[in-house]
C-alpha positions as CSV (number, residue, x, y, z in Angstrom):
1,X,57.5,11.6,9.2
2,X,60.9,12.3,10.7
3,X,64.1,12.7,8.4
4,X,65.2,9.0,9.1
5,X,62.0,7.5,9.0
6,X,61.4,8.7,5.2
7,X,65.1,7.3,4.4
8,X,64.4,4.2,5.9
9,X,60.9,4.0,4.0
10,X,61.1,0.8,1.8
11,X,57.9,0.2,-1.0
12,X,57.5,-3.1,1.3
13,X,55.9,-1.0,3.8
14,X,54.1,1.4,1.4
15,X,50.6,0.5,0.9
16,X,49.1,2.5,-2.4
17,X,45.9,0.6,-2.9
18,X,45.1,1.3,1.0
19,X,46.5,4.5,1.5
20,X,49.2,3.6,4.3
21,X,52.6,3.2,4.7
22,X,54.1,1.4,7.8
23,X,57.4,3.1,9.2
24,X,59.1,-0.1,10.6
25,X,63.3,1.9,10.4
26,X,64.7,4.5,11.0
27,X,68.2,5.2,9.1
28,X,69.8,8.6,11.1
29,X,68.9,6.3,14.7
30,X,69.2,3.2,13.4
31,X,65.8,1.5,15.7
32,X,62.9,0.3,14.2
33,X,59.4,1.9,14.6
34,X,56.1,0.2,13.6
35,X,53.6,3.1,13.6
36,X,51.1,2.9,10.6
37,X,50.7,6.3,8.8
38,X,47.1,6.7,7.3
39,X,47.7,8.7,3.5
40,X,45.7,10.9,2.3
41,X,44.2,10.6,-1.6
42,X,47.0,13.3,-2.8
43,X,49.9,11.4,-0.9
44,X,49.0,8.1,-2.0
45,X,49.0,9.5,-5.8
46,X,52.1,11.3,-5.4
47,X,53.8,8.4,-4.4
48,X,52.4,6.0,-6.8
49,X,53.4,8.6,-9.3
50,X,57.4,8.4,-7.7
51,X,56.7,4.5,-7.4
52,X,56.2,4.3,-11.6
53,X,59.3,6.6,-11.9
54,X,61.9,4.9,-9.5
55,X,64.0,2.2,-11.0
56,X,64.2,1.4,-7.5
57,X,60.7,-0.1,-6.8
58,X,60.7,-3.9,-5.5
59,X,60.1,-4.6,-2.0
60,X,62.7,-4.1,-0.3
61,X,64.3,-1.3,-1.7
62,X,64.1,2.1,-0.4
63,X,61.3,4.5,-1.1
64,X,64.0,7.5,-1.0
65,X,67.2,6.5,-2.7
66,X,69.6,7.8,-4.9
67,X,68.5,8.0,-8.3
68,X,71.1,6.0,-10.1
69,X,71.9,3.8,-7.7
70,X,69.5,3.2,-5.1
71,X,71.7,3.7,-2.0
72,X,70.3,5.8,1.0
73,X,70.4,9.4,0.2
74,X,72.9,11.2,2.3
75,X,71.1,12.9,4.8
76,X,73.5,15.7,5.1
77,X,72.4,16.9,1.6
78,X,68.9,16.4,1.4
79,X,68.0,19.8,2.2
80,X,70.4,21.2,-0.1
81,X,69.8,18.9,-2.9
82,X,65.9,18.2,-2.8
83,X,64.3,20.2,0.1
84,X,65.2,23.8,-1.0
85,X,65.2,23.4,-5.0
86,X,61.1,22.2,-3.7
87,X,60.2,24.6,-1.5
88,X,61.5,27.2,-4.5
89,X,59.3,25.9,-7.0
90,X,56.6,25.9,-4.6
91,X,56.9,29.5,-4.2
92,X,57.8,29.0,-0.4
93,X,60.0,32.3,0.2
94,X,60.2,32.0,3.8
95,X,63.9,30.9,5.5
96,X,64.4,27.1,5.4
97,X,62.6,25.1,8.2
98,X,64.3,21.9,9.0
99,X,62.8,18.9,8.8
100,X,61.4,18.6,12.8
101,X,60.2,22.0,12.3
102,X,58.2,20.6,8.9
103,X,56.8,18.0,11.2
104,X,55.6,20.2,13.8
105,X,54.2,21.9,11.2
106,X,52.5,19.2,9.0
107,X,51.1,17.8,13.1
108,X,49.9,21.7,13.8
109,X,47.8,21.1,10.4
110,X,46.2,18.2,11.7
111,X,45.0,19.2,15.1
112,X,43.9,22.5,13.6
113,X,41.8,20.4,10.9
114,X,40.3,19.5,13.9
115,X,41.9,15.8,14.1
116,X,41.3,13.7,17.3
117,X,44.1,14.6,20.2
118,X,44.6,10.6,20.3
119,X,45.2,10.6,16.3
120,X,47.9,13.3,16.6
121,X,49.5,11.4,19.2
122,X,49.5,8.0,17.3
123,X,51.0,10.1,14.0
124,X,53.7,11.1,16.0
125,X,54.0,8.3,17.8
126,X,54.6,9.9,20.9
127,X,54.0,8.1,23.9
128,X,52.1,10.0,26.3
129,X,49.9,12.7,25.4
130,X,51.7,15.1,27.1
131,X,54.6,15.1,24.7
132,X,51.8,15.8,22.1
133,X,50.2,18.7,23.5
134,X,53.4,20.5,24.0
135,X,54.1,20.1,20.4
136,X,50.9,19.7,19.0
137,X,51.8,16.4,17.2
138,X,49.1,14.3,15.5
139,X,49.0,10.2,14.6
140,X,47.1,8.0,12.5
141,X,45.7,4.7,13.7
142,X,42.4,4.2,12.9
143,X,40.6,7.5,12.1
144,X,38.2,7.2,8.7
145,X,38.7,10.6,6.9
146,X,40.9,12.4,8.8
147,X,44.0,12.0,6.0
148,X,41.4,13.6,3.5
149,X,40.7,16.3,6.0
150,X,44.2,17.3,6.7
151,X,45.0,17.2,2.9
152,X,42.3,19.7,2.1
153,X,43.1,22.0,4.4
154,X,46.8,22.3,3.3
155,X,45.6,22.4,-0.3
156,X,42.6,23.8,-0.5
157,X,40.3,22.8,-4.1
């Protein structure tokens, strides 16, 4: 997901008991998006896990907020405040990708767990395939397994 579309995520469009989130906002562009985003087991645990935590958890509030009191996170910050301190306890050493980069990367995952060209495209939303091949960007419509297969590749058992 891009930057804006994660801080314009709200639990309304987060689907835990079928694996899928709908990204239907953007905050940083301010348009509105309707792609459907197939989750993976791990994903749909880790935010059902973040779900039970957040104080913030009805409907419409936003899956991202600030802790305390639920307003959208400033973007400017996020890779100071949350994005480094997790890539450090990850182990990740290497310089600080931003978040397009981390999308390219997360999309290069899927194609090279050998994801349909047409499901990288729909992740990404892109609208012709030849944005897609250029950056090797993969989306979810309606591809059984696939989420499960990108997942264990990134994270192997």
């Amino acid at each position: 997901m891009r930057r804006g579309e994660l801080l314009g995520l709200r639990w309304q469009d987060v689907h835990l008991l079928d694996n899928l989130l709908h990204v239907r906002q953007t905050i940083v562009q301010g348009r509105i998006t309707t792609p459907t985003i197939h989750l993976g087991p791990r994903t749909t645990a880790l935010l059902a896990k973040h779900y039970e935590h957040s104080r913030y958890h009805t409907d419409p509030n936003l899956v991202f907020s600030h802790p305390h009191l639920g307003t959208p996170l400033d973007p400017n910050r996020l890779a100071t405040a949350y994005l480094r301190p997790a890539l450090h306890a990850a182990g990740i050493t290497k310089p600080f990708r931003p978040y397009h980069d981390l999308r390219h990367t997360s999309l290069t995952h899927e194609a090279a767990a050998g994801n349909p060209h047409t499901y990288i495209q729909a992740k990404a939303g892109h609208s012709t395939s030849t944005t897609t091949e250029r950056y090797i960007h993969a989306a979810q419509t309606a591809f059984p397994g696939a989420p499960h297969r990108y997942e264990v590749r990134l994270f192997p058992p």
